[in-house]
C-alpha positions, 0 to 999 in steps of 0.5 A, spaced: 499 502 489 499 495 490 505 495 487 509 498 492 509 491 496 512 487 491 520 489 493 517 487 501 514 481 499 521 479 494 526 480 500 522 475 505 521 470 498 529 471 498 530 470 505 525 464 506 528 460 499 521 461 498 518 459 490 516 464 485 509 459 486 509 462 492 512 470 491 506 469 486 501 467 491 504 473 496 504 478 490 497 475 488 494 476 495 497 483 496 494 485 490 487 483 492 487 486 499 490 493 497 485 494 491 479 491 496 480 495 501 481 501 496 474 499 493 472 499 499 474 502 505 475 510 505 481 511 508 484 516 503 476 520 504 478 520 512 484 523 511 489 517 512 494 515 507 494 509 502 499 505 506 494 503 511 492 498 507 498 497 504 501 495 510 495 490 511 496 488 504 503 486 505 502 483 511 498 478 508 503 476 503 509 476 507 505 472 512 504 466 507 511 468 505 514 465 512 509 460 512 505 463 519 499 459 522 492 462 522 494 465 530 500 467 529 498 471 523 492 475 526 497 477 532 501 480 526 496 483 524 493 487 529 500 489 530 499 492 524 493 495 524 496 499 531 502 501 528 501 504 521 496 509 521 499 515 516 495 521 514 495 523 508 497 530 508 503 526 505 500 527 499 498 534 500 501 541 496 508 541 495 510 533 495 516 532 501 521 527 500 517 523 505 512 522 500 518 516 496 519 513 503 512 512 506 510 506 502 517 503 503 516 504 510 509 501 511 512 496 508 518 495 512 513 496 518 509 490 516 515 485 515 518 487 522 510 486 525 510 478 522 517 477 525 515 479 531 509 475 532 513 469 529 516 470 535 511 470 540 509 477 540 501 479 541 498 484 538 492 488 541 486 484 542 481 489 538 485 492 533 480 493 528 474 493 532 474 496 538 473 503 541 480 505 539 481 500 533 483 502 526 476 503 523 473 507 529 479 511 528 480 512 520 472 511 517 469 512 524 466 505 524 467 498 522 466 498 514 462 493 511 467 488 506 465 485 502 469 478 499 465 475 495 464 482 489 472 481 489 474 479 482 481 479 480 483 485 482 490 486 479 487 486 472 483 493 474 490 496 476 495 500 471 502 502 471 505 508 470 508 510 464 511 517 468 513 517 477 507 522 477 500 521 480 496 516 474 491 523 474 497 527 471 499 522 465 496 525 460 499 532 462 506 530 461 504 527 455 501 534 453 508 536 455 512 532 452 508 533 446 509 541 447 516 541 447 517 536 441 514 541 437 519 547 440 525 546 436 528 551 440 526 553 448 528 561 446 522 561 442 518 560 448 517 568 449 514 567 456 510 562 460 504 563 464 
């Protein structure tokens, strides 16, 4: 879900009086670590929730958005990687209003990190890599990521034409193709 970071990354654009160049670039940047860490990184398998990622991806463009220097990102960063880790039981059977708001929030969470470290704040030192870190506690151990086999990420998404997961398209247009050709709902004796 890549998209979910464009509101996030429009809002500091806003905020900072940054270019569309450079909301470009953020949104950009989002995309290709969003769908990288997808590629790459079982979080989804191991029971986490798309979000993981998704923060650290709009961590990335919100610290371009605000400027940061290297240091100051990679205390962000971490402070990301510490702090948003949700499971993905939110996607699991009956489908809670939480499920609307997990990705909002991931990135809310992202903004307030970078803020943080714009301040001054630290993140843990080993926030990825260490015994506790984000990868021995999601996908059991430092994943193999590949930057190089990365090619132009956002032309391998799609938008969805329907708010249901994009496996379930098809299904609402068998729906709305059902319902076009009942004129009348009284003609539907029962369904089961």
């Amino acid at each position: 879900h890549p998209s979910d970071a464009l509101a996030a990354l429009i809002a500091v654009a806003e905020t900072d009086g940054r270019t569309l160049g450079d909301l470009i670039l953020a949104a950009v940047a989002s995309y290709q670590v969003q769908v990288m860490l997808a590629d790459q990184v079982p979080f989804n398998k191991a029971g986490y929730d798309q979000p993981v990622g998704g923060a650290l991806a709009v961590g990335i463009g919100v610290a371009h958005l605000m400027g940061l220097d290297a240091e100051t990102f990679g205390r962000g960063i971490t402070m990301i990687a510490v702090s948003q880790v949700p499971l993905h039981e939110t996607r699991i059977g009956m489908v809670s209003s939480w499920k609307s708001v997990a990705a909002p929030l991931a990135a809310s969470n992202a903004i307030t990190c970078m803020l943080l470290a714009q301040r001054g704040f630290s993140g843990p030192g080993a926030a990825f890599d260490g015994v506790n870190g984000l990868w021995a506690q999601t996908v059991g151990s430092n994943p193999e990521i590949s930057l190089a086999e990365q090619a132009w990420c956002a032309g391998r998404t799609s938008l969805k034409r329907w708010p249901v997961r994009d496996s379930c398209q098809i299904g609402v247009l068998a729906a709305l193709d059902v319902h076009a050709q009942v004129s009348e709902s009284k003609r539907i004796a029962k369904i089961e």
